[in-house]
N, C-alpha and C positions, 0 to 999 in steps of 0.2 A: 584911163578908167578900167580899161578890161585887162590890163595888165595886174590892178589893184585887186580886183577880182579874184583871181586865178591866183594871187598871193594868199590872199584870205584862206579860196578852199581849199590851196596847201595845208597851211597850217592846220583850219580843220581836218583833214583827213590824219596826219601824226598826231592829231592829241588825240582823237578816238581810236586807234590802232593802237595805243600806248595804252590804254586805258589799267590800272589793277585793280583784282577783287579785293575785298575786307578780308581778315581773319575770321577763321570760324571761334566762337566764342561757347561757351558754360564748358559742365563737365564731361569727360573725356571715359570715361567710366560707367557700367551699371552692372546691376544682375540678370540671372537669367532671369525670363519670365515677362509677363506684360504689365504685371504692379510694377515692374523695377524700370517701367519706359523711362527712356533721355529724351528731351528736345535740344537738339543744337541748331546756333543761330550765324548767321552773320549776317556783317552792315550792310552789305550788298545785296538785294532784292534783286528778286527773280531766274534764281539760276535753279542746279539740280542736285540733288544729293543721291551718293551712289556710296554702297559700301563693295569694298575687294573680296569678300567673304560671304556671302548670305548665310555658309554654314555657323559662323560665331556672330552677326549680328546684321538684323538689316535695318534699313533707312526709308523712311516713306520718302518718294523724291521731290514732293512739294511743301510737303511740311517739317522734315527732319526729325524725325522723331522717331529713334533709336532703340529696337528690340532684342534683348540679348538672347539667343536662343543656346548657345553650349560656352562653356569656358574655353578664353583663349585671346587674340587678339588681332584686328584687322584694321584695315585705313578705309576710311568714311570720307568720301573728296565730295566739297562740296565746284560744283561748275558754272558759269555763268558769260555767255558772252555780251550783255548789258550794254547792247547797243555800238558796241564795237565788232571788228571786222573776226578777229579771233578770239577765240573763247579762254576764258582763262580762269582758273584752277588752282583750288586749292587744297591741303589734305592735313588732317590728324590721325593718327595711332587711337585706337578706340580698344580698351579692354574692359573683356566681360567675365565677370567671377559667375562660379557655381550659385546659385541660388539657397539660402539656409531653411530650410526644412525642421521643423518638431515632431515627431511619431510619438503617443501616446493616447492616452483616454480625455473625453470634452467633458468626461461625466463621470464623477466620481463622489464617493461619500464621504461626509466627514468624520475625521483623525484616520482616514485611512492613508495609506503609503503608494505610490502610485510609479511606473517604471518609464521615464519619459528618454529620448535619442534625439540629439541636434547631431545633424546632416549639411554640409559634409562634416566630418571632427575635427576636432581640435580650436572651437571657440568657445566662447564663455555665453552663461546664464544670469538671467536677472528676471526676481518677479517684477511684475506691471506696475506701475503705483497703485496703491489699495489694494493690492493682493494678497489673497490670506492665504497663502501656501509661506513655509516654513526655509527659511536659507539661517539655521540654527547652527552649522556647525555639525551639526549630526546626521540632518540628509540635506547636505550642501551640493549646490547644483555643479556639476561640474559637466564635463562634454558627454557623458553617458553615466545619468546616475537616478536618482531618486527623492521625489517631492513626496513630502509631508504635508498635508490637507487640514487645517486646524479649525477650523469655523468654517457655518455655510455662507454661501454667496456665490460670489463672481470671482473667479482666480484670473489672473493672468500669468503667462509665462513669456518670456524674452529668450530669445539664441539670437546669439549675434558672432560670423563670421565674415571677419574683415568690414566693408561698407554694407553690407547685405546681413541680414535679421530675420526673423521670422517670430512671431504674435501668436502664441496659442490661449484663447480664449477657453475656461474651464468652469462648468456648473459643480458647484457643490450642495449636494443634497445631505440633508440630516439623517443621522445614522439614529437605528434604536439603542436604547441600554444596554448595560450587558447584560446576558441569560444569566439567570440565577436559578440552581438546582446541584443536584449530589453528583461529585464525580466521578463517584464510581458508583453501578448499578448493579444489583445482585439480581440474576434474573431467578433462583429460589428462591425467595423471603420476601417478606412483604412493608420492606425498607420502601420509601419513599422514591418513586419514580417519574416526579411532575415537574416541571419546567416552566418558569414564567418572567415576561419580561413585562416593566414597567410602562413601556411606549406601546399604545392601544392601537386596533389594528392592522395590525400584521397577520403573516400567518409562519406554523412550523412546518420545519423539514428536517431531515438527516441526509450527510454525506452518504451513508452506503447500509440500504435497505436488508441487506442480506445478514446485518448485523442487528439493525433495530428499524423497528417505524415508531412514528409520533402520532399524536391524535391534534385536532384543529384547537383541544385545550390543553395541549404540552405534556399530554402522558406516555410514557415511552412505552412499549412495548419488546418484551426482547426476542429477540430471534438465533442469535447465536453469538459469540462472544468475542469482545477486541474493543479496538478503539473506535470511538466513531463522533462525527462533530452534530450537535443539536444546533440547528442553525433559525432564527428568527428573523424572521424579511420584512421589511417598512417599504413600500414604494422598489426602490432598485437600491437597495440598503440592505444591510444585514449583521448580525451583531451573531457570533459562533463562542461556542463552551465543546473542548475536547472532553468526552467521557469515554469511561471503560466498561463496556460492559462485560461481568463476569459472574458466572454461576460458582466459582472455585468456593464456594462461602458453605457454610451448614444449611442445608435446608430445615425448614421449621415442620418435624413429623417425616423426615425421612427415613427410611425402616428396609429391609431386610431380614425376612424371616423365613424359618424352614425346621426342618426335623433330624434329627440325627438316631440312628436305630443300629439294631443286629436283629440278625436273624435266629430262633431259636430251634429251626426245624418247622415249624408251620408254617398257615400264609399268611400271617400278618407280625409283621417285624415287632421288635419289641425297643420300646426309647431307653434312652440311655440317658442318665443323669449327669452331670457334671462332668459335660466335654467339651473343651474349651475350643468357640469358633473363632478363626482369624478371616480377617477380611485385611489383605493386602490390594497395594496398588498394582495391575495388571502389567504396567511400563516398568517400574524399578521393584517390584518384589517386596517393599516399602510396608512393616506392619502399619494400618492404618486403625484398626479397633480389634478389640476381641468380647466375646460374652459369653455364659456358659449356658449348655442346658438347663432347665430347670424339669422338677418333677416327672413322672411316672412317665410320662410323652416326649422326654427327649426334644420339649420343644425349646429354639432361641432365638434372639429378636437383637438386633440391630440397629439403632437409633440414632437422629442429627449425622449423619454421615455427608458428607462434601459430594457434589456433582462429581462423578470419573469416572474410568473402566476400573474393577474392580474383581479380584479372585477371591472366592469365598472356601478353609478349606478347616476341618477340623484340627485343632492341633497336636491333638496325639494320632499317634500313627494308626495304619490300616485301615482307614476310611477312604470310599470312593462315593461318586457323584451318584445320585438315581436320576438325576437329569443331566444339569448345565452349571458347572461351579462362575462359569463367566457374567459379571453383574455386573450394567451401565447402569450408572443411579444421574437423571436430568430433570427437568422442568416438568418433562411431559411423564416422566415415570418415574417418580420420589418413594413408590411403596414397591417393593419385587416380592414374592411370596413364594413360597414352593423351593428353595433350595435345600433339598435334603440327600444326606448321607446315612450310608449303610456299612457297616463293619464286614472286612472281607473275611474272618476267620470263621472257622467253621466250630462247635462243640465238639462235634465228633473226638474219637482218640485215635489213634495211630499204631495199630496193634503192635506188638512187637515180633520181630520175626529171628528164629535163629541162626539165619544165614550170615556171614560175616560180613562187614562193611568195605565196599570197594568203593576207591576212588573215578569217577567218570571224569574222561578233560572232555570242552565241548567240543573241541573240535573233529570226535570223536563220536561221542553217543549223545551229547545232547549240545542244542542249537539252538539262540535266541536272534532272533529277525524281526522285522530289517532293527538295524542299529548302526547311525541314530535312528528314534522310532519320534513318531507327531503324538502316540497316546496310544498304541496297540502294541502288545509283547506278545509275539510268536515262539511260542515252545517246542520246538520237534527233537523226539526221539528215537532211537536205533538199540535195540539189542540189550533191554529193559524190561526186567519180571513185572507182573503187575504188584502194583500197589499203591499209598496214599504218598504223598509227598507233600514237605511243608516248603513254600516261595518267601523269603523276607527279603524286600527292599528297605536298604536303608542309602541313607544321603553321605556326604562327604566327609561331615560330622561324624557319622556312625548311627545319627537318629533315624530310626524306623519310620518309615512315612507307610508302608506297604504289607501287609499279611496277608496268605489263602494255601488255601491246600487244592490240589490236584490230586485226582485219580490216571494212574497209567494204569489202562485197560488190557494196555497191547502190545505187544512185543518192539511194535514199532508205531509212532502216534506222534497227535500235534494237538496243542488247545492253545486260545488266545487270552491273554487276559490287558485286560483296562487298566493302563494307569492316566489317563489324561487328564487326573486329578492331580497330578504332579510336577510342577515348573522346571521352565527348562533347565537342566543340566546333568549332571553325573552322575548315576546312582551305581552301587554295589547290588548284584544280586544273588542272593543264596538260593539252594535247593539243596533240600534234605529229603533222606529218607535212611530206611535200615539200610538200603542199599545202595543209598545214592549221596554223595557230598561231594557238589559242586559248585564252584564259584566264578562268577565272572559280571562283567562290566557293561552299563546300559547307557546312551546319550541320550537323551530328549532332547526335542527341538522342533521346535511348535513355529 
């Protein structure tokens, strides 16, 4: 009998020292993250689970339940010694992919265009079912691209790399109409400047204040000129019209007016009839209108001229400014008054003398400075009887822009004369007298 025994707990003890564990059983795989947990199982109850790695994925030890924390891959043993003397062990290869990721907007308007990134790259998109975003061919999802929003609701969007995906849920809000208004704004004239959209309210705004502001009922106001976007806002929506605002147009009653005169020896100048004034553009020299004096007053008037800088100069020669030939015609100053001109010649006559005519070179007895000049002509002389002398500037043409007479008092002497009625460039200048003919060369440049 106790031999019988002792045979039995033989044998019991080799079958529990033999004992093997199950296989670990599901899948072998997840993502990073803790939506992307595994469970793994096996037929053998009560052992431990251990993973080689904790940096690519670990393992609760009693439940098995596998969280991918980096890509990469490690061995997950499960152990158990289940009532046997030595514990016994098993193991699988467990890998974990990068996690897929969406970057883009939750909230967006309808028909707008929206810039969405699946992470890591190189998988593919898909909208959700019933998703009203657009995979037309035209903004077709690809690994870094662009959805099209076409109706409001609920969008979904899909990335999917490898076994791992990612779900971006997306609000679409209704967008207002489009603006309707002129686009281009004349800030002279009293052209239509009102904005209105059909979707109630909202309120307006403009891109960049320093160009134009809106009023809360869609009037523009200008402020200075370019482009600029009127934009109308619903909720977090917004419907835009690119406009130009620009004075470049005719004002309605834009004017320039002034006198034109000579002197006849007294003190009040005398008008001069039919002298034709030009109004060039200040930048290109550019005839932009002309008109002439009218009656006994030498007076003339200027009319519908365009916002610019602007030179105002009579067209026949030998007129100088009594003030400021310089005229900026804008919004806030459409009328300029008081530009007037006065004839540099004198009545006088020029006696005649009987001394013979010499030639002066300037480098010698007479001397024009600085040159180039910004609008002041310096005349100095040396070793020069007195008497009257005649100045004519003329242009490159040969046309006279310039007449006046000087008196040389002194043997030796300087007087200045004004031309800053004159644009810039090259003029010829003479001086005459019984005893004087001299010629030479002036730069302006202003």
């Amino acid at each position: 009998m106790k031999k019988n025994f002792l045979l039995i707990l033989s044998l019991l003890t080799i079958s529990l020292s033999s004992f093997a564990i199950g296989p670990i059983t599901s899948a072998t795989s997840t993502c990073v993250g803790v939506g992307w947990q595994q469970t793994l199982h096996d037929v053998t109850l009560g052992g431990t689970w251990s993973s080689s790695n904790p940096a690519i994925a670990t393992v609760d030890p009693s439940t098995g339940v596998v969280t991918g924390v980096s890509a990469g891959t490690c061995s997950i043993t499960y152990s158990c010694t289940c009532g046997g003397s030595t514990p016994e062990v098993t193991s699988i290869t467990f890998t974990v992919t990068d996690a897929a990721h969406i970057t883009g907007p939750t909230s967006v308007c309808d028909g707008s265009i929206q810039h969405y990134i699946g992470t890591p790259g190189g998988g593919n998109w898909a909208p959700g079912p019933g998703s009203i975003c657009s995979d037309d061919g035209v903004f077709k999802f690809t690994s870094d691209d662009y959805v099209k929003f076409y109706s409001t609701g609920v969008a979904t969007i899909r990335y999917n790399k490898g076994a791992c995906y990612d779900v971006l849920t997306v609000n679409v809000d209704p967008s207002p109409f489009c603006v309707t208004g002129p686009s281009v704004v004349n800030c002279g004239c009293s052209c239509p400047k009102v904005y209105t959209c059909s979707t109630p309210g909202g309120t307006w705004s403009v891109s960049n204040t320093a160009i134009a502001t809106i009023s809360s009922t869609g009037v523009i106001t200008c402020i200075g000129t370019g482009c600029v976007d009127v934009i109308y806002t619903v909720g977090g929506c917004n419907a835009r019209k690119t406009i130009t605002i620009t004075s470049h147009t005719p004002h309605i009653g834009s004017e320039i007016t002034g006198i034109v005169a000579h002197s006849d020896g007294s003190s009040s100048p005398v008008g001069e009839s039919n002298v034709i004034v030009d109004v060039l553009d200040a930048a290109t020299n550019a005839l932009i209108a002309s008109a002439p004096t009218t009656g006994t007053g030498g007076t003339y008037s200027l009319t519908d001229l365009p916002d610019g800088n602007y030179i105002v100069n009579p067209h026949q020669p030998g007129y100088t400014t009594v003030n400021s030939s310089a005229v900026t015609l804008s919004t806030a100053n459409a009328r300029v008054a008081g530009i007037d001109f006065i004839k540099n010649t004198s009545n006088g006559v020029i006696a005649p003398r009987t001394a013979g005519v010499r030639s002066v070179a300037s480098s010698k007895d007479i001397n024009i400075f600085p040159n180039p000049t910004s609008g002041i002509m310096n005349i100095k002389w040396d070793n020069l009887v007195n008497e009257d002398a005649q100045i004519v500037v003329t242009d490159v043409t040969g046309r006279e822009v310039y007449s006046s007479v000087i008196s040389i008092n002194n043997n030796a002497g300087q007087t200045s004369v004004d031309v800053s009625s004159l644009v810039n460039g090259l003029y010829f200048v003479t001086i005459k007298s019984e005893n004087i003919s001299y010629n030479g060369r002036l730069q302006i440049s202003k």
